[in-house]
C-alpha positions in Angstrom: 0.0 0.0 0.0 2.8 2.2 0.9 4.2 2.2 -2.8 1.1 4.0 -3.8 1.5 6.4 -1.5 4.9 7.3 -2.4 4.0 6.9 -6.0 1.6 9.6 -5.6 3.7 12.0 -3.5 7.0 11.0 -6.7 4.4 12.0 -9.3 0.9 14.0 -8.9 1.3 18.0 -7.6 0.5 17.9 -4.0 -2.6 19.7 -4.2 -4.5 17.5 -1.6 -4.8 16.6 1.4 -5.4 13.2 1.1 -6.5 10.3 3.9 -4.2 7.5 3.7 -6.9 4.9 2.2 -6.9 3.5 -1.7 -10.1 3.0 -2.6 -10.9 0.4 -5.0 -14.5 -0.5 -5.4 -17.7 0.7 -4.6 -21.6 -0.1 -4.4 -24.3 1.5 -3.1 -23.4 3.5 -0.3 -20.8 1.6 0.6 -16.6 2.0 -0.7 -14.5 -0.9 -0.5 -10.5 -0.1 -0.1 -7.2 -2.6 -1.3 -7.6 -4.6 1.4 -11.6 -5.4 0.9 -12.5 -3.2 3.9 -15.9 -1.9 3.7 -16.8 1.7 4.4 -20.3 4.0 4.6 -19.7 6.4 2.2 -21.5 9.5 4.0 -19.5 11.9 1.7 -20.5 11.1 -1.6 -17.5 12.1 -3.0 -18.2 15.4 -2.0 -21.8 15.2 -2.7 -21.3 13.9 -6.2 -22.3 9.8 -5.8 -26.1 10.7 -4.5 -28.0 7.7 -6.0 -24.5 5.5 -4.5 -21.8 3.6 -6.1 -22.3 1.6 -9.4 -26.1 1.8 -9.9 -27.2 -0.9 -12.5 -29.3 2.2 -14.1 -26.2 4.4 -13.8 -24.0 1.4 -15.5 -26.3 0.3 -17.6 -27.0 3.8 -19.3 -23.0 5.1 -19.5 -22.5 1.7 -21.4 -24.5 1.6 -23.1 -23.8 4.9 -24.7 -20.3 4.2 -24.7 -20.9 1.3 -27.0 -22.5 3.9 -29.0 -20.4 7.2 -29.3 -17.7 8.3 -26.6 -17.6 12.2 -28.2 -18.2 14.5 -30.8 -17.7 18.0 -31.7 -20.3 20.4 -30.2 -20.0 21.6 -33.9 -22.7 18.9 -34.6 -26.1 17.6 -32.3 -25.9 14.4 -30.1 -29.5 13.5 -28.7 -28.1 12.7 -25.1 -27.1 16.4 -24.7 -30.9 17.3 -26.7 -32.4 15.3 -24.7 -30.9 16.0 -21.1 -31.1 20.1 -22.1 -35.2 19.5 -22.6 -35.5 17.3 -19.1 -33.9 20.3 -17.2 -35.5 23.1 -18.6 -39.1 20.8 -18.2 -38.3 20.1 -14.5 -37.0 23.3 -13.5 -37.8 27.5 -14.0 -35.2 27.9 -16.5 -36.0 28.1 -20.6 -32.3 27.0 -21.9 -28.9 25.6 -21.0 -25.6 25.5 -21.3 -23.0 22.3 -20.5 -19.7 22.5 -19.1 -17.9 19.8 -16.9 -17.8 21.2 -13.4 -19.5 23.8 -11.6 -16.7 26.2 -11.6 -17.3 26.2 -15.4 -21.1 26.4 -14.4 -20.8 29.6 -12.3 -18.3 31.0 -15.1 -20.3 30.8 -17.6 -22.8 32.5 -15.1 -20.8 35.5 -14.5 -20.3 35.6 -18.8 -23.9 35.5 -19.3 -25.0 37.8 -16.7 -22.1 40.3 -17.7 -22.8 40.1 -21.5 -26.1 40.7 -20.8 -26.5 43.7 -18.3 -23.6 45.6 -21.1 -25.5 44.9 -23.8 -28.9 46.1 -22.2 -27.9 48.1 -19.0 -24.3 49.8 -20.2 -21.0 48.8 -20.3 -20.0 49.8 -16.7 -22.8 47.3 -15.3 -20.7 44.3 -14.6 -19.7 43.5 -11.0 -21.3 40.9 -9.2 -22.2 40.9 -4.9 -21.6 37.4 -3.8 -20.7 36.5 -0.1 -18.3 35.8 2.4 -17.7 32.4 3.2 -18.8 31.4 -0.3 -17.5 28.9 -2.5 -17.9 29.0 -6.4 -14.9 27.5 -7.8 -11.3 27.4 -8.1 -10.8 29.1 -11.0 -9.2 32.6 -11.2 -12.2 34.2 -11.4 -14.3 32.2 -9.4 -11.9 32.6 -6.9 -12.2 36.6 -7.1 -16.2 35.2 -6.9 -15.4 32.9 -3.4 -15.4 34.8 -0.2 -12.9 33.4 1.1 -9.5 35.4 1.5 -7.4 33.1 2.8 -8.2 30.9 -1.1 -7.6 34.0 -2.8 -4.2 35.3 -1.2 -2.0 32.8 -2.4 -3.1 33.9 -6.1 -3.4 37.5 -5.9 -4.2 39.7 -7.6 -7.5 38.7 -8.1 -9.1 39.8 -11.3 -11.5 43.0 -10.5 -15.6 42.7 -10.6 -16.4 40.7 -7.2 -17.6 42.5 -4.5 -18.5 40.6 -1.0 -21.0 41.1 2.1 -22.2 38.9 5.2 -24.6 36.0 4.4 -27.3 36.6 5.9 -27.3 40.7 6.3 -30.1 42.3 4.3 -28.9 45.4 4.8 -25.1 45.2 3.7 -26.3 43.6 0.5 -28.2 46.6 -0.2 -25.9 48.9 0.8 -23.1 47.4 -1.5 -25.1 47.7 -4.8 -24.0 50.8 -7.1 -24.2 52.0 -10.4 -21.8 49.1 -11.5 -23.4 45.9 -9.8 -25.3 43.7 -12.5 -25.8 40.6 -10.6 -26.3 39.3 -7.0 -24.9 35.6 -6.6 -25.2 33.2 -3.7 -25.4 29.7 -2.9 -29.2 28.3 -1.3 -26.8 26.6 1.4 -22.7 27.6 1.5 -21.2 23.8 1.3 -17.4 25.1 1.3 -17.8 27.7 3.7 -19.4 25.3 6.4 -23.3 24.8 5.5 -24.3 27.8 6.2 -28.1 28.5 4.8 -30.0 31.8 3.3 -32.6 31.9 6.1 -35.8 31.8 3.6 -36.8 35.4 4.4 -33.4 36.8 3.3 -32.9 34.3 0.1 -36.9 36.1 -0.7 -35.8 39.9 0.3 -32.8 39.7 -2.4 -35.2 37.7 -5.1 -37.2 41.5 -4.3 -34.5 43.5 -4.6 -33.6 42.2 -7.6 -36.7 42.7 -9.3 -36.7 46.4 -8.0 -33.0 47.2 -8.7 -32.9 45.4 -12.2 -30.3 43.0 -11.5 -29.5 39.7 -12.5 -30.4 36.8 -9.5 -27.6 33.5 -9.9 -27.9 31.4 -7.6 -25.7 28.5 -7.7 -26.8 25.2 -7.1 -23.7 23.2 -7.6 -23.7 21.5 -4.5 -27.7 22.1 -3.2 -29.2 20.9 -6.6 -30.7 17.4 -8.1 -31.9 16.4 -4.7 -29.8 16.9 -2.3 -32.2 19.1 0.2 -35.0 16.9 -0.4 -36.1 19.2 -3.2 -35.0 18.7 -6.8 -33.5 22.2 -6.9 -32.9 23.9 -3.3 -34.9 27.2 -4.5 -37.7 25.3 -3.8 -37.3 25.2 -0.1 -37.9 29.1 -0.6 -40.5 29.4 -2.8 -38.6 31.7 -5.4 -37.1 31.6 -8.5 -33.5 32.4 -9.7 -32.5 34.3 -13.3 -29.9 31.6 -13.4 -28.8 28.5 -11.7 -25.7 26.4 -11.6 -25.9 23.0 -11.4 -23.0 20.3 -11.1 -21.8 17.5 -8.8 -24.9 15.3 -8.3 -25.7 15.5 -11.9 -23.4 13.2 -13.5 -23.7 10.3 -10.7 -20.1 10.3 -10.8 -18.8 11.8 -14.2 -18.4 15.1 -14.6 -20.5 17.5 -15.6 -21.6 20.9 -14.8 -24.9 23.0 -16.0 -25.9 26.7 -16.6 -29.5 27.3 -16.6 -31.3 30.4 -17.3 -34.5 32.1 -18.4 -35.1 33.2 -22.2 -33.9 36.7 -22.2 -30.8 36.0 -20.6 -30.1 33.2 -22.3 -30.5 35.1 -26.0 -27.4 37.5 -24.9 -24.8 34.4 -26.0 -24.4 34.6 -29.7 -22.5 31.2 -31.5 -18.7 31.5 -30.3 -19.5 33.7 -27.3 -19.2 30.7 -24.9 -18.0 26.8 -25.3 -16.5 23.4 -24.5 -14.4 20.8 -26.2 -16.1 18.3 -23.9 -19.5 20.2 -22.5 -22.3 18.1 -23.0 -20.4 14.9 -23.9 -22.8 12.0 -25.0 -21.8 9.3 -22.0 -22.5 12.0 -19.1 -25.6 13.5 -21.0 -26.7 9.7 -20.8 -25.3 9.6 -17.1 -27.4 12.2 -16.0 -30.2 11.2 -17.7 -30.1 8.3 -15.9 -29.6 10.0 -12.6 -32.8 12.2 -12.7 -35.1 8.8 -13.9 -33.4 7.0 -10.6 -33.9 9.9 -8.2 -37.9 9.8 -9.8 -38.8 6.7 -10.2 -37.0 5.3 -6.6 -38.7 7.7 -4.9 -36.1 9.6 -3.5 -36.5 13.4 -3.0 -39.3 11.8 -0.2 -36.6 9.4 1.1 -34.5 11.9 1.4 -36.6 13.9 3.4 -37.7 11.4 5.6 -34.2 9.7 6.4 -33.3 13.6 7.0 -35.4 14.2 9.6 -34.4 10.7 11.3 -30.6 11.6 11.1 -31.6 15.5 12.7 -33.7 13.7 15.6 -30.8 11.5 16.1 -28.0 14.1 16.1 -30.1 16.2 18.4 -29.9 13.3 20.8 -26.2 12.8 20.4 -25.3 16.5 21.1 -26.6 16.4 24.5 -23.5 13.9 25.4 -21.0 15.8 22.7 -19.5 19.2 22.4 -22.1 19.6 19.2 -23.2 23.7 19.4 -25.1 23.5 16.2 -27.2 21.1 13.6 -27.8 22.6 9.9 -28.3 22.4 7.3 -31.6 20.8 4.9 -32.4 17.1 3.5 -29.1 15.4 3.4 -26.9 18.2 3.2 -25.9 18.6 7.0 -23.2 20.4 9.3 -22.4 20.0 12.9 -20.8 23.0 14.2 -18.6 21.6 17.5 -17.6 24.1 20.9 -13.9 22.5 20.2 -11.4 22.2 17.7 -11.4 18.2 16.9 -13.4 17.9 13.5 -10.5 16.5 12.2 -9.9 14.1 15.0 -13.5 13.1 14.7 -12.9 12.6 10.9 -9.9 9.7 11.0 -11.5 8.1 14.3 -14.8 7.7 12.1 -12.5 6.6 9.2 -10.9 3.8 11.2 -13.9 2.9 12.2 -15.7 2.5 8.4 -17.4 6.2 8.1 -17.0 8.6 6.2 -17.5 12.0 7.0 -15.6 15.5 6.1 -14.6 18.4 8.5 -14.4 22.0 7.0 -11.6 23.5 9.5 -11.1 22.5 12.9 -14.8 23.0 14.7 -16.9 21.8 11.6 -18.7 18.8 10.2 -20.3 17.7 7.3 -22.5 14.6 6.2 -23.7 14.3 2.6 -24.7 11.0 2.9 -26.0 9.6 -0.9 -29.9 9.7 -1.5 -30.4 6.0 -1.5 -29.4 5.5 2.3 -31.9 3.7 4.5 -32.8 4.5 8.0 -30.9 1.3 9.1 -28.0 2.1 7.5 -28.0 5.7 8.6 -28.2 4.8 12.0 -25.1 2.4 12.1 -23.0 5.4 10.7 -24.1 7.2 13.6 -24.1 4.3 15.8 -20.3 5.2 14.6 -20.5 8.7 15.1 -21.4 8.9 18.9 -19.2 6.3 19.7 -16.4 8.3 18.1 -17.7 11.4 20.1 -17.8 10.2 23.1 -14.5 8.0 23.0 -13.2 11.6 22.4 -14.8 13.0 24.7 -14.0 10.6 27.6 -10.4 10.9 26.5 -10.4 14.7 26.6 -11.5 14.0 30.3 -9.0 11.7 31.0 -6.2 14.0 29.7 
């Protein structure tokens, strides 16, 4: 196992913080590493794996349009990518999209479109964009300059210029921040980065109004929220508004990758051919991929799983925080964070690991669990069966010390 390891560290740019497991297998919502131990996958790859490991629709469909055509040109039509643009547009608010491979792309081509837009309709000094701190779109340069987070940003400064930030959460600094220049107001439903942090529902509604009133452009990106992960298809729908644009990426492929920029007509009409592309947007195999994750999450049933295993995972953590140094449970469907009183989220994270669960700390005092749709109530209570054990081992230690 070691010769991997070292393998890694002789050739790949050490860009990761890795745990020291090779994983080799997976099914369900389980991952299996060299040595054939099994694991509960409550990280989905970062939220990406959300109807599990190796579906037999998910196989069956990339496949079969493997047997069929790995790639074209976006020069010519593939029905995949026809087909998967119409089932988005049909199950969501927008009227077209766009197909990249990654939300980063996504929420780039977000910031093109709203830009190119407000110049051609509002005047060219309309193109900044008000996004917030703590905020995660992407590691490009510019979404970088988007995230607000300075402690990403420093290492690659400067930062290109158009990115302004304010507090989640505070009405009033968003609306103090918008000037003559602002074109667009961009936030995610829930920060996943940044420590699942949510819009409370009358703030996420007060900017939908003051976008309307101020004529600017509403993004909100969806990258890790969207295809189900809340219990709702798209989280916007836990706040009963619409976006102008949405991002969509990780839980849309299954597993490949593929990102998604949706938007309403009028928008959408400001990209002329050559404006935007991708040498591999749209692809046929994850157009087929997706396609096959939307018909799984419908037909299984599992936007109301997810809401019901949700609520049995909350009750249960509520429970477990009276005997752990757990301050805070948020978070909606099976998106969750556990904000702790000390610094151990890492400590917490290998014990669980060691144990068969996994689970992902965001710094030292934060949790996350984005467990994949298809988990049962059975299941979700031996990973936390896990969980409190490794809490209160850590705790009794802590006393001991």
């Amino acid at each position: 196992m070691n010769d991997y390891f070292e393998r890694e560290a002789k050739f790949h740019m050490h860009t990761y913080g890795r745990l020291p497991i090779l994983f080799t297998r997976g099914e369900g919502p389980f991952l299996f590493d060299e040595d054939g131990k099994k694991y509960i996958d409550f990280l989905c790859g970062l939220g990406v794996t959300s109807v599990g490991h190796a579906h037999p629709k998910l196989v069956a469909a990339i496949k079969e349009q493997a047997e069929k055509l790995l790639h074209t040109s976006n020069i010519f039509y593939t029905s995949p990518q026809i087909d998967l643009a119409e089932k988005l547009v049909n199950i969501s608010f927008a009227d077209k999209v766009f197909f990249a491979n990654s939300g980063a792309e996504a929420n780039e081509g977000a910031v093109k479109l709203a830009r190119k837009y407000s110049k051609m309709h509002k005047g060219e000094e309309r193109y900044e964009i008000i996004t917030a701190l703590k905020s995660f779109h992407g590691r490009t340069m510019k979404m970088l300059a988007a995230t607000g987070q300075p402690d990403k940003q420093k290492p690659f400064e400067p930062m290109p210029i158009g990115f302004k930030h304010v507090p989640l959460n505070d009405f009033a600094a968003l609306k103090e921040m918008i000037s003559e220049k602002s074109c667009a107001i961009m936030l995610e439903a829930i920060q996943g980065e940044g420590g699942v942090n949510p819009c409370e529902k009358d703030y996420l509604k007060a900017v939908r109004s003051l976008c309307d009133e101020m004529d600017l452009i509403f993004i909100l990106d969806e990258v890790q929220t969207g295809i189900g992960r809340t219990g709702e298809l798209f989280a916007y729908e836990l706040y009963d508004i619409e976006p102008d644009i949405m991002t969509l990426a990780k839980g849309l492929g299954g597993g490949l990758p593929v990102g998604a920029l949706l938007a309403k007509e009028e928008l959408a009409a400001a990209f002329s051919p050559g404006d935007h592309g991708s040498t591999f947007g749209g692809n046929p195999v994850v157009c087929a991929a997706a396609l096959a994750v939307l018909d799984i999450i419908d037909k299984e049933g599992l936007l109301e799983s997810c809401k019901n295993i949700s609520f049995k995972i909350n009750e249960r953590l509520t429970e477990i925080s009276k005997v752990a140094p757990i301050t805070e449970i948020r978070g909606a469907g099976l998106m969750i964070g556990l904000e702790l009183s000390k610094p151990i989220a890492k400590g917490v994270v290998n014990a669980c690991l060691e144990r068969g669960l996994i689970i992902n700390a965001i710094g030292d005092t934060t949790l996350r669990f984005l467990p994949p749709l298809i988990i049962d109530e059975g299941l979700a209570n031996e990973a936390l069966d896990i969980f409190e054990d490794v809490m209160k081992n850590l705790s009794e230690e802590e006393k001991a010390n």
